[in-house]
C-alpha positions as CSV (number, residue, x, y, z in Angstrom):
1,X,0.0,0.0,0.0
2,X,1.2,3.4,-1.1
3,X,2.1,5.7,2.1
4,X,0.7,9.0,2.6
5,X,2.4,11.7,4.1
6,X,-1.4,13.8,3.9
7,X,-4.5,12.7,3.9
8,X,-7.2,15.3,3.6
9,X,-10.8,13.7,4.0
10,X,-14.1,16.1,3.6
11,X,-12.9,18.8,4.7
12,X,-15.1,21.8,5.2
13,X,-14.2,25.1,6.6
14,X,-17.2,27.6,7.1
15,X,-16.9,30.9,8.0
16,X,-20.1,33.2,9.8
17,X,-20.4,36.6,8.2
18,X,-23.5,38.8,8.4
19,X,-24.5,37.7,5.0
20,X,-24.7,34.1,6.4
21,X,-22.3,31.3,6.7
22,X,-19.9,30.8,3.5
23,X,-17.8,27.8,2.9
24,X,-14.3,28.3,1.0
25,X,-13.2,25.1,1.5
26,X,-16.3,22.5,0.9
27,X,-15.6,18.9,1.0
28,X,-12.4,18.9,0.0
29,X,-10.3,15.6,-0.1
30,X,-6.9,15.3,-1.3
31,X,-3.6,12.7,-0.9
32,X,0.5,13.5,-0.9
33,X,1.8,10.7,-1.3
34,X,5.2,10.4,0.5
35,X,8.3,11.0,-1.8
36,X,5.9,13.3,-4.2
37,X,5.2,16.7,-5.8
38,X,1.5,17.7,-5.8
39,X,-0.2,20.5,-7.0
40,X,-3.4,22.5,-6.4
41,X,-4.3,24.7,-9.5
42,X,-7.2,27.3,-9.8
43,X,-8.1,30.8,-9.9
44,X,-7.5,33.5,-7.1
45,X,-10.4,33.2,-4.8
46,X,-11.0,29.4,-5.4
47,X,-10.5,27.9,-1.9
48,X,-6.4,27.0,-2.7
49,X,-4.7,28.9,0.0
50,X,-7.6,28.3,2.4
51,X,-6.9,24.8,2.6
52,X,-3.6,24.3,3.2
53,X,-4.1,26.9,6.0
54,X,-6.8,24.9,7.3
55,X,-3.9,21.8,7.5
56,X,-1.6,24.0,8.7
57,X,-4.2,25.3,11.8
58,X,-4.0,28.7,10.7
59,X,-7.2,29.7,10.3
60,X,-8.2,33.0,11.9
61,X,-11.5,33.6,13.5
62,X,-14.5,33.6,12.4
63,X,-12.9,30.4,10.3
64,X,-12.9,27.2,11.4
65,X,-13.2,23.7,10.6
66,X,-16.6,22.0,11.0
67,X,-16.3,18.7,8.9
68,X,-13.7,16.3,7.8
69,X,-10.1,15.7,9.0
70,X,-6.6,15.9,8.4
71,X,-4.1,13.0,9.2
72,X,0.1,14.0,9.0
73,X,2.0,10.3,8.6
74,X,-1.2,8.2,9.9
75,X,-1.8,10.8,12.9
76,X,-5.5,12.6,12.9
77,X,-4.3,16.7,13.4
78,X,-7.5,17.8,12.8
79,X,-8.6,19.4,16.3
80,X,-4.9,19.8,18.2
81,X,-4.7,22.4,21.1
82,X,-2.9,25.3,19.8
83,X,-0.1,24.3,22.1
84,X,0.5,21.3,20.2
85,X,0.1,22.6,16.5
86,X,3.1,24.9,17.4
87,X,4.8,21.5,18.4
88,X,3.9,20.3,14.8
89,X,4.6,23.3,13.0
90,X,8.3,23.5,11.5
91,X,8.7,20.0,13.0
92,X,6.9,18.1,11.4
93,X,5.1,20.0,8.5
94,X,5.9,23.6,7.1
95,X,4.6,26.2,5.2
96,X,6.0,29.0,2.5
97,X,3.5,31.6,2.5
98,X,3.4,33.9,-0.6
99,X,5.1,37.1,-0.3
100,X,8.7,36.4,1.4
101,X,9.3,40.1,2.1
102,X,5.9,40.4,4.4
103,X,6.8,36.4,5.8
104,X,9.7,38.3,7.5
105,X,10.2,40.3,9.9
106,X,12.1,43.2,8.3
107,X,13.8,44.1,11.7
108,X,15.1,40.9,12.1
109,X,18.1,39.7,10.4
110,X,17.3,36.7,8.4
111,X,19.9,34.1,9.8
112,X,18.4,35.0,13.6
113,X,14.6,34.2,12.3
114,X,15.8,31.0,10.8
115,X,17.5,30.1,13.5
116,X,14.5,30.7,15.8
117,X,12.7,28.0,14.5
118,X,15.5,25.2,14.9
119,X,15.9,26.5,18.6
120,X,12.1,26.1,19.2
121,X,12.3,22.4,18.3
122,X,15.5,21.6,19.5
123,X,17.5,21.4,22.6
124,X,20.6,22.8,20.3
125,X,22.7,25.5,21.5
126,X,23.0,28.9,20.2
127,X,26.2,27.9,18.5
128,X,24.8,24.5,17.2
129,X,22.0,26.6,15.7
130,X,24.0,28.9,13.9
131,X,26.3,26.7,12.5
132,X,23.0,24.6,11.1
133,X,21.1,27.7,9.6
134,X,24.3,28.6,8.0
135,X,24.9,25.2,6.2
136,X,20.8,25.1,5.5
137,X,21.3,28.1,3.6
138,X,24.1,26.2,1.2
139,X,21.7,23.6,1.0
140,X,19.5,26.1,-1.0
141,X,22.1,27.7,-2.8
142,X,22.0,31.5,-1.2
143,X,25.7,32.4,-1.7
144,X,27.7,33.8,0.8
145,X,26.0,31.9,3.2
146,X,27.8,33.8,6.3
147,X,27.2,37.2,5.2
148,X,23.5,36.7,3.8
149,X,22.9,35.4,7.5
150,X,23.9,39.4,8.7
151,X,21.3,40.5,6.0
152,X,17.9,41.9,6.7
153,X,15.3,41.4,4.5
154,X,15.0,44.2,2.5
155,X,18.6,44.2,1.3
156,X,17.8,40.6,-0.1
157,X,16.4,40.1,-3.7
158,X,13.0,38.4,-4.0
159,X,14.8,35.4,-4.9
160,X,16.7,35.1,-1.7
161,X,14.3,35.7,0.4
162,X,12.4,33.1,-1.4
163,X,15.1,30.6,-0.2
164,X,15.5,32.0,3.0
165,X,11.6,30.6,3.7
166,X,12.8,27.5,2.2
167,X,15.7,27.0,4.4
168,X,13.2,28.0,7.8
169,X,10.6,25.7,6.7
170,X,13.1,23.0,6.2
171,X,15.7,23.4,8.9
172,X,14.1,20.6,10.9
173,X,13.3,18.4,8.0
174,X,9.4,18.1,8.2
175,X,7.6,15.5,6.4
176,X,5.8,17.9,5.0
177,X,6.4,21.3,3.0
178,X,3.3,23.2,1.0
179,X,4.4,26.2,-0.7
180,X,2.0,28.9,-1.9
181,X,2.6,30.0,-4.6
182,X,6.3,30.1,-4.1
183,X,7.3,31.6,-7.0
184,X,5.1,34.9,-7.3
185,X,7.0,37.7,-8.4
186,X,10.1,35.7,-9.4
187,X,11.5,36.5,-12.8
188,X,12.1,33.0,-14.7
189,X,15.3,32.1,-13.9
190,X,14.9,32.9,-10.5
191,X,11.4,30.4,-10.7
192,X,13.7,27.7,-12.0
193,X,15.9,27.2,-9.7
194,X,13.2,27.7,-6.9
195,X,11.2,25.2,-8.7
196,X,15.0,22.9,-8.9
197,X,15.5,23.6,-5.3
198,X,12.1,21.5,-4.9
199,X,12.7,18.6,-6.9
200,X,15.7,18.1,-4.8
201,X,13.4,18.1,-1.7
202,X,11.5,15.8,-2.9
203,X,14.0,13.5,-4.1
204,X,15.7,14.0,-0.3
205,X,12.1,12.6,1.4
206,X,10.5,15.4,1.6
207,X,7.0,15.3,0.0
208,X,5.9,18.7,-1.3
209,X,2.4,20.6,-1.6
210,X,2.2,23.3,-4.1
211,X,-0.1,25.7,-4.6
212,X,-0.5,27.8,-7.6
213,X,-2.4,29.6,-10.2
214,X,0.5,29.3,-12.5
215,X,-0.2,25.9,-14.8
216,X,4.1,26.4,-16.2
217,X,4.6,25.6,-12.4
218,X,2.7,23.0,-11.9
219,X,3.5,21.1,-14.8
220,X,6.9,21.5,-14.5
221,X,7.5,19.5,-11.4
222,X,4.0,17.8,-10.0
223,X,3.5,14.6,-10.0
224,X,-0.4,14.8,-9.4
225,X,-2.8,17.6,-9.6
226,X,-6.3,18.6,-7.8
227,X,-8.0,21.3,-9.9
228,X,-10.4,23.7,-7.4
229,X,-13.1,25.7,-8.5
230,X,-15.2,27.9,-5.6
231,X,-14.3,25.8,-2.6
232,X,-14.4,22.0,-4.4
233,X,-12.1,19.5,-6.4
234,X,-13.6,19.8,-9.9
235,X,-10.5,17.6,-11.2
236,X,-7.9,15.3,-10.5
237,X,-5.2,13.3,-12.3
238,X,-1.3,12.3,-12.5
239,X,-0.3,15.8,-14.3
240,X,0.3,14.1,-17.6
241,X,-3.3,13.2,-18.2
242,X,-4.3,16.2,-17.0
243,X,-2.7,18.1,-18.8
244,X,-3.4,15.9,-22.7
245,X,-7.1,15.4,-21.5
246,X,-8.5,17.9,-19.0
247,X,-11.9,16.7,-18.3
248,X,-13.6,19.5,-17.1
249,X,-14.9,22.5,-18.6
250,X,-13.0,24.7,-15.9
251,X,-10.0,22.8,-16.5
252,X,-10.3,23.2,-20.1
253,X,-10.5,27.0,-20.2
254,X,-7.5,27.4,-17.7
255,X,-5.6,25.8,-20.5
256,X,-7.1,27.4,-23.4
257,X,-5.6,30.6,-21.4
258,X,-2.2,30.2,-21.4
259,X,0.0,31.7,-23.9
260,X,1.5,28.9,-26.6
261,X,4.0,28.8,-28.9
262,X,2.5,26.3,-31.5
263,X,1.4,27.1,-34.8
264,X,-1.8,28.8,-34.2
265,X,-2.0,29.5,-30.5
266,X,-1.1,32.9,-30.7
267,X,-4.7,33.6,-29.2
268,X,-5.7,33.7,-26.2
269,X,-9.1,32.7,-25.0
270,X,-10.5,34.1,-21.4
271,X,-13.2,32.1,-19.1
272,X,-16.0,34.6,-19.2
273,X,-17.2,36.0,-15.9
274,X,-15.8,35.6,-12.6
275,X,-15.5,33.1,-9.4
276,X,-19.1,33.1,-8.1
277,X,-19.8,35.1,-4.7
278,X,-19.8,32.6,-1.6
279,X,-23.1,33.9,-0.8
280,X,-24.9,33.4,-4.0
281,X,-23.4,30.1,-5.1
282,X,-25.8,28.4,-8.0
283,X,-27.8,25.5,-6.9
284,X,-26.3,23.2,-9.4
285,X,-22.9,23.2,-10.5
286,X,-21.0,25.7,-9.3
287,X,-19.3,26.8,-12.6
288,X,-22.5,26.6,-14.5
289,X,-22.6,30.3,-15.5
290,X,-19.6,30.4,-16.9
291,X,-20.0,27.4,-18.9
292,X,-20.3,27.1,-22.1
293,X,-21.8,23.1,-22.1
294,X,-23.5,24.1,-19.2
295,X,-27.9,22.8,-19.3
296,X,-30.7,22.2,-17.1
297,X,-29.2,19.9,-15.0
298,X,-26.3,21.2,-14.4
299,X,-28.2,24.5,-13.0
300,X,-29.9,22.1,-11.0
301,X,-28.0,19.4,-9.8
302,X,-24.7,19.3,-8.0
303,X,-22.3,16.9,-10.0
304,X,-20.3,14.0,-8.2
305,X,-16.7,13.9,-8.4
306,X,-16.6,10.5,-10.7
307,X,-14.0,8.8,-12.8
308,X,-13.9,9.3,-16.7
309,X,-11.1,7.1,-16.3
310,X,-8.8,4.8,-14.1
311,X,-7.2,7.5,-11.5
312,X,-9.0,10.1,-13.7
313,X,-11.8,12.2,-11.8
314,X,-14.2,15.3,-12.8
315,X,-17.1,16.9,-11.1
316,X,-19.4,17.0,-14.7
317,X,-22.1,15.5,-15.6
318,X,-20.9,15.7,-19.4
319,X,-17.6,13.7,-18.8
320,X,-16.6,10.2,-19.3
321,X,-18.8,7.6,-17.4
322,X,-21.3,10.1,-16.1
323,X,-22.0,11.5,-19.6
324,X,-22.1,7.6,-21.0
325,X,-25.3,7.6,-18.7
């Protein structure tokens, strides 16, 4: 049996406004296999970064997490004290949040914040610390490890400040790592050795979460991909399927909007419309009014998430075995 370094079952995060109660996250389940790469993919607004702060217990009030559960390496996390999420945090999973120059603290210099984090998890000295932050920050390539550790944050580049994150999430080895969106902002060359940088944490035993909106990023080193759409999986797939035969509509039109080089794709096509409003979500499906297939039922009926085939799922009712019926 495959081992799991995440498993994500149902999970539902509802939050009470004055409008009513709203649900970014809605019945989400997802797996990381241990060892792998795996990607979330959707618009802004789609639930993405909601869910991995949900794993992470980082959800501020009036958030919280009213169904499902989370399990780390076999181990339900789900409703941990805060005291014991801030045991788990760094330790044993990690997270890269999206901007690395408002992640620090900009009166801080760099090599003391990363060195916090092995200090709360370890009984290492002050010395032993140091000398481990410093060869961390080799491990990700920021050169002149000893005077980048002096630094503060603003006289660092966005790219090594990137991999200053990188080294605090992973100076304790977790299990677990989700990035999002870890390369916003980075020119290309700067994204490709982030994106590098992660392969080789994967390939040391790290398995790796990644969130994006960017589908250059995701194919480039996911092994598996869940597509989210207003707070639900719509899709899922190795990357390679998903990317030769998106299933759903949704998934479709995120492709047809990126930029190609081949003979004839110089235009680009746009999803009309926008992500729904929490408040007013359709009855049916909830992409139905931006669809182009979309029909009765689909304005009526929620759609299952259903194989079109083996290891291939989508949430449409016009899609492999569910349109066959």
């Amino acid at each position: 049996m495959e081992q799991k370094t995440l498993e994500v079952r149902n999970l539902t995060v509802c939050f009470r406004t004055e409008k009513g109660i709203i649900r970014p996250v809605n019945g989400v389940s997802l797996d990381v296999p241990a060892g792998s790469i795996v990607g979330i993919v959707g618009e802004s607004g789609c639930g993405k970064s909601m869910t991995a702060r949900a794993v992470m217990g980082l959800l501020r009030y009036p958030g919280k997490v009213t169904e499902g559960s989370v399990l780390l390496n076999g181990r339900d996390i789900t409703n941990l004290t805060e005291k014991e999420r801030r045991k788990l945090r760094g330790a044993e999973v990690s997270m890269i949040f999206q901007e690395p120059m408002t992640s620090l603290n900009p009166v801080v210099r760099v090599g003391k914040q990363v060195e916090e984090a092995i200090r709360l998890h370890t009984d290492c000295t002050k010395e032993e610390a140091k000398a481990r932050t410093l060869e961390m920050f080799r491990e990700v390539e920021i050169p002149e490890a000893e005077t980048r550790y002096k630094c503060y944050p603003h006289q660092l580049s966005g790219g090594l400040r990137q991999r200053v994150l990188i080294a605090m999430a992973m100076i304790c080895k977790p299990s677990l790592l989700i990035a999002d969106e870890p390369t916003t902002a980075l020119d290309v060359t700067v994204e490709a050795q982030i994106l590098k940088l992660l392969e080789q944490l994967r390939d040391g035993g790290t398995s790796v979460l990644i969130i994006s909106h960017d589908l250059g990023v995701i194919a480039k080193v996911c092994d598996y991909v869940y597509v989210m759409y207003a707070g639900r999986i719509v899709e899922e797939a190795e990357t390679e399927v998903i990317f030769r035969r998106p299933a759903h509509p949704y998934t479709q039109g995120l492709f047809r909007s990126v930029a190609s080089l081949r003979e004839g794709g110089s235009t680009l096509e746009t999803i009309p419309g926008v992500v729904p409003n929490l408040h007013r979500l359709p009855a049916g499906c909830s992409f139905s009014l931006r669809c182009g297939e979309c029909d009765a039922r689909c304005e009526q009926e929620l759609p299952e998430l259903k194989e079109t085939e083996p290891g291939h799922k989508a949430r449409c009712f016009r899609t492999g075995k569910e349109a066959a019926e």
